[in-house]
C-alpha positions in Angstrom: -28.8 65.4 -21.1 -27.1 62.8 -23.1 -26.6 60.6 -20.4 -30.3 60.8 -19.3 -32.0 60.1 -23.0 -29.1 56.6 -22.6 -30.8 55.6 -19.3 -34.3 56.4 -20.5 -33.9 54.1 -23.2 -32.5 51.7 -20.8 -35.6 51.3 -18.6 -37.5 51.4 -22.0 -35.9 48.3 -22.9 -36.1 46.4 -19.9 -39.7 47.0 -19.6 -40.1 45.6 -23.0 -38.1 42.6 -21.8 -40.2 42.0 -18.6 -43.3 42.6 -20.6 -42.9 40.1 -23.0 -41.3 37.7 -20.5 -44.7 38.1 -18.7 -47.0 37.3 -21.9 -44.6 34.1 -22.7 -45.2 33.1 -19.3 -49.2 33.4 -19.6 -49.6 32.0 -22.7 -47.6 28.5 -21.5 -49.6 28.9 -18.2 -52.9 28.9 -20.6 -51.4 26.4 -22.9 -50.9 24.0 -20.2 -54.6 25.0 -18.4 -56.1 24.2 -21.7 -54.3 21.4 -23.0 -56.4 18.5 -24.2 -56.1 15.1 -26.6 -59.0 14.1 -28.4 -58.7 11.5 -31.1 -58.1 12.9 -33.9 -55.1 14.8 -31.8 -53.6 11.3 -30.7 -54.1 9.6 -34.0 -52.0 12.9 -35.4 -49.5 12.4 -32.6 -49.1 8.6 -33.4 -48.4 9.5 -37.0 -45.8 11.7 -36.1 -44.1 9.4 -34.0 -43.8 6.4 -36.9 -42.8 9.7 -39.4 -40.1 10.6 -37.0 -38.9 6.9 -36.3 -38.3 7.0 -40.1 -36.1 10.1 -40.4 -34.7 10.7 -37.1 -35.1 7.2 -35.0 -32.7 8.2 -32.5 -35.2 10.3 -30.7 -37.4 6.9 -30.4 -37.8 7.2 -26.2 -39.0 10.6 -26.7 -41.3 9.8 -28.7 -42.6 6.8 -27.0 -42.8 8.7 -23.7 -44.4 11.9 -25.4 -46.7 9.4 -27.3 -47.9 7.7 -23.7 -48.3 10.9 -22.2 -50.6 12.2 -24.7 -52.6 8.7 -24.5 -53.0 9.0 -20.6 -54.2 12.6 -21.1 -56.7 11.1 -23.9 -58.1 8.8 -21.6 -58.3 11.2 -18.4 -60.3 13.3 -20.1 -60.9 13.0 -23.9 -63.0 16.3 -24.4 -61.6 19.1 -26.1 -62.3 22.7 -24.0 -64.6 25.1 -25.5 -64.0 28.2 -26.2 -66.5 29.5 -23.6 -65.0 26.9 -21.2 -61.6 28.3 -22.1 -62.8 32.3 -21.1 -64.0 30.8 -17.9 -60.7 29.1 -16.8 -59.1 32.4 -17.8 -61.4 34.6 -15.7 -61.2 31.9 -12.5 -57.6 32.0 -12.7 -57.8 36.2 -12.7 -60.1 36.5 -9.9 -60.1 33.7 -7.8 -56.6 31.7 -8.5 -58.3 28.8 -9.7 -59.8 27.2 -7.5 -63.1 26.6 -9.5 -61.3 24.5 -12.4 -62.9 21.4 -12.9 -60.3 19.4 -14.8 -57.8 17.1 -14.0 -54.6 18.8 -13.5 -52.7 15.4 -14.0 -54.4 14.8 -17.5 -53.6 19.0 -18.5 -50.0 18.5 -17.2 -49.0 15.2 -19.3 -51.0 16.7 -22.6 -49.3 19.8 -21.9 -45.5 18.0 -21.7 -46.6 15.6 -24.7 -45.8 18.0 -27.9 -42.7 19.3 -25.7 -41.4 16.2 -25.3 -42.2 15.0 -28.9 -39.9 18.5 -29.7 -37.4 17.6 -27.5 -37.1 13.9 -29.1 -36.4 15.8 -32.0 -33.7 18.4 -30.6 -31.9 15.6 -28.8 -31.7 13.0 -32.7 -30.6 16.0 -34.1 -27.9 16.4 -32.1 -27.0 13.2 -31.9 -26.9 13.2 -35.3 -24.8 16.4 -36.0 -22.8 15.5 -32.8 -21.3 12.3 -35.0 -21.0 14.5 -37.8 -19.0 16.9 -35.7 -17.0 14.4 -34.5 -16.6 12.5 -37.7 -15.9 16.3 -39.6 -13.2 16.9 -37.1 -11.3 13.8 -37.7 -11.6 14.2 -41.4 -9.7 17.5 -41.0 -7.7 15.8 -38.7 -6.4 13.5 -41.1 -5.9 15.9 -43.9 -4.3 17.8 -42.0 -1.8 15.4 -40.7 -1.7 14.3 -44.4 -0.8 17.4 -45.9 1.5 18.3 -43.1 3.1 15.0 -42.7 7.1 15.8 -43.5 6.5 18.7 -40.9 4.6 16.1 -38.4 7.6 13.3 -39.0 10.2 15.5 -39.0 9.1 17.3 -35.7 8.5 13.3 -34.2 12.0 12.0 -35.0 13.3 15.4 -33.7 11.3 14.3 -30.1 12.3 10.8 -30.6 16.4 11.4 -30.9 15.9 14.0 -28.2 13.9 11.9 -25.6 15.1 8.1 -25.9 17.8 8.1 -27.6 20.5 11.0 -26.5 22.1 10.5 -23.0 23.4 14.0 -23.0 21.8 17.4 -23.1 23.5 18.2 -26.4 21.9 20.1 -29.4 24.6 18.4 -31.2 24.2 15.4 -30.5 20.4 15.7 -31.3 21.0 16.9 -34.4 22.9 13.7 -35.8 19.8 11.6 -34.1 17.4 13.1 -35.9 19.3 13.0 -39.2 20.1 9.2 -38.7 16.9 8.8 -37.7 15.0 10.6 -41.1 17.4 8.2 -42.7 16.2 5.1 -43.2 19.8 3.5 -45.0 21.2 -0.1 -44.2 24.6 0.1 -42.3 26.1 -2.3 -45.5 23.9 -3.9 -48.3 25.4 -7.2 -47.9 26.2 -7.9 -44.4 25.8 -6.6 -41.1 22.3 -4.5 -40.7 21.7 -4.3 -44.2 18.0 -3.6 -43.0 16.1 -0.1 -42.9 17.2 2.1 -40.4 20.4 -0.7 -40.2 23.0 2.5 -39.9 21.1 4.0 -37.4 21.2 0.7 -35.3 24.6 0.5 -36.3 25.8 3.8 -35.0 24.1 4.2 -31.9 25.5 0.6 -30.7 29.4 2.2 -32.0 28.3 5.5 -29.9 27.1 3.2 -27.2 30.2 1.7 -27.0 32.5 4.3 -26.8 30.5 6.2 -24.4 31.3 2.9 -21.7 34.7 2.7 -22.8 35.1 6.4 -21.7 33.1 5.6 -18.7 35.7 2.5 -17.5 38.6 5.4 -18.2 36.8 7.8 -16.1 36.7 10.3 -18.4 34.8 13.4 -17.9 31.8 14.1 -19.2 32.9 16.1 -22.0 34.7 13.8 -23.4 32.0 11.3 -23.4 30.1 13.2 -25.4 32.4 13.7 -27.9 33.1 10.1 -28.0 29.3 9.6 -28.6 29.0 12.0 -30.9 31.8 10.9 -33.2 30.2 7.2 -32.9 27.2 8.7 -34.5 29.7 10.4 -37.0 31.4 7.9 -37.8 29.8 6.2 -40.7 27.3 9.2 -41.5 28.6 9.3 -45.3 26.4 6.2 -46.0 23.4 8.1 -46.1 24.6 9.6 -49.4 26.2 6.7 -50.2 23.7 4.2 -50.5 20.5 4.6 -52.3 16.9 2.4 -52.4 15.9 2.2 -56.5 13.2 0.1 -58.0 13.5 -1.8 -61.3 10.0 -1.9 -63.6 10.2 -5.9 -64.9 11.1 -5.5 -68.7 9.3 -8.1 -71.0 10.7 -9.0 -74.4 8.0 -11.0 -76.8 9.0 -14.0 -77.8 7.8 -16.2 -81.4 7.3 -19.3 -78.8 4.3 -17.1 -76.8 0.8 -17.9 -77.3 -0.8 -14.7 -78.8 -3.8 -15.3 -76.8 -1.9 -15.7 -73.3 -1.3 -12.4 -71.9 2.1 -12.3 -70.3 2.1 -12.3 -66.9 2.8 -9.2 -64.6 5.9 -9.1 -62.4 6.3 -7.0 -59.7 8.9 -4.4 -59.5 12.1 -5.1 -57.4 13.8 -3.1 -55.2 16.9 -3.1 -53.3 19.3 -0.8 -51.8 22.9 0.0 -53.3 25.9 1.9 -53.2 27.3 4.5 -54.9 30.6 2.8 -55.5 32.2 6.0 -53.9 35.3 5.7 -51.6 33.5 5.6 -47.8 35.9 7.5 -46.1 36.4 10.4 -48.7 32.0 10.5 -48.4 32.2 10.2 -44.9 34.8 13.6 -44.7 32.4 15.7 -46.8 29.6 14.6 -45.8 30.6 15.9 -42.0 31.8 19.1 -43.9 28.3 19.3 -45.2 26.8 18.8 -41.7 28.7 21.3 -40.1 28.7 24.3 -42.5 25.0 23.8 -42.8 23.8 23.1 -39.3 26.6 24.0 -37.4 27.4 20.3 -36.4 30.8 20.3 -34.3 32.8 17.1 -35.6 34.7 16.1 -32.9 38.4 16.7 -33.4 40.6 14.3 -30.8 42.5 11.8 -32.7 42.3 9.1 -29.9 38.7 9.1 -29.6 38.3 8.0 -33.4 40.8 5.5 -32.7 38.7 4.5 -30.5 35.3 4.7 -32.7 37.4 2.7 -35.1 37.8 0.0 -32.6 34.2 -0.4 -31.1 33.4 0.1 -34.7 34.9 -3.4 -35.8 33.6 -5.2 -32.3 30.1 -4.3 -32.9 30.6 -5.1 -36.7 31.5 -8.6 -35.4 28.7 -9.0 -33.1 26.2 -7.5 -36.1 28.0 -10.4 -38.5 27.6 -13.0 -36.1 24.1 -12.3 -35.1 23.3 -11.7 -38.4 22.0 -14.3 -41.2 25.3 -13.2 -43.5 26.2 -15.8 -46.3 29.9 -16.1 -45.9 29.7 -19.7 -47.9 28.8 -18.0 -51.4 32.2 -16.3 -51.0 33.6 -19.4 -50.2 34.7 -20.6 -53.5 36.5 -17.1 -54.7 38.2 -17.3 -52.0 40.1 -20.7 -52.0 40.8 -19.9 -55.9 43.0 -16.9 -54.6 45.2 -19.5 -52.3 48.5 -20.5 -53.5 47.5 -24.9 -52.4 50.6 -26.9 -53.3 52.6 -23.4 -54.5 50.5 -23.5 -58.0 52.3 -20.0 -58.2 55.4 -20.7 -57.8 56.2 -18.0 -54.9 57.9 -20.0 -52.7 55.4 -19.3 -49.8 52.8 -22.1 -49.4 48.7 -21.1 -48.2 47.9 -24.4 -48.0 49.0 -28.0 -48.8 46.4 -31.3 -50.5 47.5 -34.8 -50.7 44.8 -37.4 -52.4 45.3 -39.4 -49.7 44.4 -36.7 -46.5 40.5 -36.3 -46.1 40.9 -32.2 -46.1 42.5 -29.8 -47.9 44.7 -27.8 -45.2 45.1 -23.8 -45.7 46.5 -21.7 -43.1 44.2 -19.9 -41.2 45.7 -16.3 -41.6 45.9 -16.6 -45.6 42.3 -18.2 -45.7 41.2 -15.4 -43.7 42.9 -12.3 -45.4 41.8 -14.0 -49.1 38.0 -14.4 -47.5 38.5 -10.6 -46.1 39.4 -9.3 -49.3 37.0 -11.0 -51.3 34.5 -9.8 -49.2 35.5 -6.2 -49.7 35.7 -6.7 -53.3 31.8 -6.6 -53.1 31.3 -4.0 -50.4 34.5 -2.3 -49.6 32.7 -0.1 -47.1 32.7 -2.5 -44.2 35.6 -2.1 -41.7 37.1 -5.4 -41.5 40.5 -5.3 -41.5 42.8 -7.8 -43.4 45.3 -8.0 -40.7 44.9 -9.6 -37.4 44.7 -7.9 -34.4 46.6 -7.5 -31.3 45.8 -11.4 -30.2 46.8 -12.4 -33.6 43.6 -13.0 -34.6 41.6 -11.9 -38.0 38.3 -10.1 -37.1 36.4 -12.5 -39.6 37.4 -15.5 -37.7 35.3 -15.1 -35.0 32.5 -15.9 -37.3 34.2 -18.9 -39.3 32.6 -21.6 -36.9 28.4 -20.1 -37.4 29.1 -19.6 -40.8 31.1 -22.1 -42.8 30.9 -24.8 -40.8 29.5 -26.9 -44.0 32.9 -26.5 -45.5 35.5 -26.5 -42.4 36.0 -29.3 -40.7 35.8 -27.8 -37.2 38.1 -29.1 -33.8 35.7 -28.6 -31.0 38.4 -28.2 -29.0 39.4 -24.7 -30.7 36.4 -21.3 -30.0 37.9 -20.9 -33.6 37.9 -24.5 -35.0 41.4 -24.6 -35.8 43.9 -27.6 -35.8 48.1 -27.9 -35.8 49.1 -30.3 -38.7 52.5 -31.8 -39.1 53.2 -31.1 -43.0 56.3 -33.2 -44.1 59.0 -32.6 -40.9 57.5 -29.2 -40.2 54.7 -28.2 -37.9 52.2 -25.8 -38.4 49.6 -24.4 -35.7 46.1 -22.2 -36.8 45.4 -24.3 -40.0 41.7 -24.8 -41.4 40.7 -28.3 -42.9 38.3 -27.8 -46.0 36.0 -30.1 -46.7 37.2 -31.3 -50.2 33.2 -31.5 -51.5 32.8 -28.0 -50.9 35.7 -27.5 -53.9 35.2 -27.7 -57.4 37.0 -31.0 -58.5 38.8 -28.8 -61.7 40.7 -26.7 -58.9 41.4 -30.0 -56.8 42.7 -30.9 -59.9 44.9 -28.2 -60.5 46.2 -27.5 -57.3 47.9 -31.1 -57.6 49.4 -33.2 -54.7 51.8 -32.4 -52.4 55.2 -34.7 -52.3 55.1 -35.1 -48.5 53.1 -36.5 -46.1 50.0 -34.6 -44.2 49.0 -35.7 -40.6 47.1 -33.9 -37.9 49.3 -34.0 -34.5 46.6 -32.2 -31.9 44.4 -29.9 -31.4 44.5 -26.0 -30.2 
């Protein structure tokens, strides 16, 4: 019984539907029979359109179309249908299907469209209109919601950048340390080599680079490798606690000599990156302690591939120095002030030797280079140069000497290091630098003195 009421009022409601489906359908059938533009109509219509240009102009075709449809009707046939004349269409429709209307079916059909036309000009600037808005709505929350989500949004980049271009292995690891290099935007030294943003970054990945083909040329296995590029990632990750960016406010102190009515002039804040003063290696321990209890980070434990590191470490820092714009002349001067020229301290063990009478001042190359290697890590003792030579005898700084001091050192162009021999007295002595003597304060030319014996340059190395 239930069910039967349910499909009663079923078919009630699609009868309804078909019903009014079938009076819609008359009425624009009658609307269109009967359509007609007299003047006032078209003068109406033209009104419209310059109203509508006004407020919604992007509609303008429509209009202009609905407009000329509505003036072709006009001048087909400019008489408005009576009402009789109306009841008479109506009835020939009903009984004879038409075929007694008079009018001109052409004229009925474009004064019919007009009006819709003129609507849909209207319907299509609207949503033009909104469409823009849309789009220009959806950008806005866009770029709020980038905005306000923009740690998440950089985090979960650099996270798809260290995975993606930068990591060789499959290693979570390994992805981890990329990302926190990468989030880190610290110099690899404030003075030297990549001591721009994102410098340690550049630094590390060139160490871990290194290693990796090291491994690779001792056929490691793969393993290995990447604990060799992890731990060149490692390696220096301390600096991003050790170094810090701070800006400095400009402090102004009134003085009796300014002009009351001048307004001093604004300076900009500076800004610059520095250290912590900590001892690297100590920062660099706890740090990777830090990394590991809190993200798991494995530090890699074989001692021979941090010898290793250590090694690639100092190769790319002397590719870094020599590619880099690095001032090694403003350390110049501290540095011959620490040589013992002409035993001045009475040691018994000569640096260097200076005669009026010899254009340069002569210093051996191994004390000029362990004073200049000291001096330098007097002002940034976290770079790994190494005060002793290595295994061909040769400082790591003096690869460098020749690009960068070669205003103060006379150089041999015979030498990749600019080095002469000089014979000093009766005794000869190979690897020695010649010093301009116009690079050296005249006080300390004056107080080194002159040496008894006779200098003269035998050769070249």
């Amino acid at each position: 019984m239930f069910g039967a009421k349910k499909q009663s009022s079923k078919e009630s409601e699609n009868f309804f539907l078909g019903f009014l489906i079938v009076v819609i359908l008359f009425a624009v059938i009658l609307d269109w029979l009967t359509s007609a533009v007299d003047r006032s109509s078209l003068l109406d219509m033209y009104n419209l359109r310059n109203s509508l240009m006004k407020v919604l102009p992007e509609g303008q075709k429509f209009y202009d179309t609905g407009y000329m449809m509505a003036y072709n009707a006009y001048k087909a046939s400019n008489q408005k249908l009576s009402t009789e004349e109306k009841a008479n269409i109506i009835v020939d429709l009903v009984k004879n299907g038409g075929k007694n209307i008079k009018v001109s079916l052409d004229a009925k059909l474009q004064a019919f469209l007009a009006k819709y036309v003129f609507a849909f000009g209207v319907f299509y600037a609207v949503v033009h209109k909104s469409f823009w808005l849309i789009v220009f709505s959806l950008v806005l929350v866009l770029v709020l919601f980038v905005y306000r989500n923009r740690k998440s949004i950089e985090e979960l980049f650099v996270l798809l950048k260290a995975k993606y271009f930068y990591n060789p292995f499959k290693d979570k690891d390994i992805d981890k340390v990329l990302s926190i290099l990468l989030a880190n935007p610290v110099p690899a030294s404030i003075l030297h080599h990549n001591p721009e943003r994102f410098g340690l970054f550049e630094h590390s990945y060139s160490v871990a680079k290194k290693v990796v083909n090291e491994l690779i040329k001792q056929q490691a296995p793969e393993e290995k490798q990447k604990e060799g590029f992890l731990a060149g990632l490692l390696h220096d990750i301390g600096k991003i606690r050790l170094y810090r960016y701070e800006c400095k406010e400009p402090f102004y102190v009134p003085s009796p000599l300014d002009d009351e009515n001048e307004k001093p002039k604004k300076k900009k804040k500076t800004c610059k990156w520095t250290s912590a003063g900590l001892n690297q290696e100590v920062v660099n321990k706890s740090t990777m302690t830090f990394l590991s209890e809190k993200f798991g980070i494995r530090i890699p434990k074989d001692k021979d591939i941090w010898e290793l590191v250590k090694q690639k470490d100092m190769e790319a820092t002397l590719e870094e120095l020599k590619g880099a714009d690095y001032p090694l002349d403003k350390f110049f001067e501290e540095t011959i002030r620490k040589l013992n020229i002409n035993d001045i301290f009475d040691t018994g063990k000569y640096d260097g030797w200076h005669r009026s009478d010899f254009p340069y001042v002569v210093v051996l190359a191994h004390a000029f280079n362990r004073s200049l290697v000291r001096t330098i890590k007097d002002k940034e003792p976290a770079i790994p140069l190494s005060e002793e030579p290595d295994r061909k005898g040769v400082h790591t700084i003096a690869y460098i000497i020749p690009k960068k001091l070669s205003n103060c050192i006379e150089l041999n162009p015979d030498s990749d290091l600019g080095l002469w021999d000089v014979k000093v007295g009766e005794k000869t002595f190979k690897s020695v630098y010649f010093l301009k003597k116009d690079c050296i304060p005249q006080d300390l030319l004056e107080r080194w003195g002159e040496v008894s014996y006779g200098i003269e340059k035998i050769g070249n190395n």
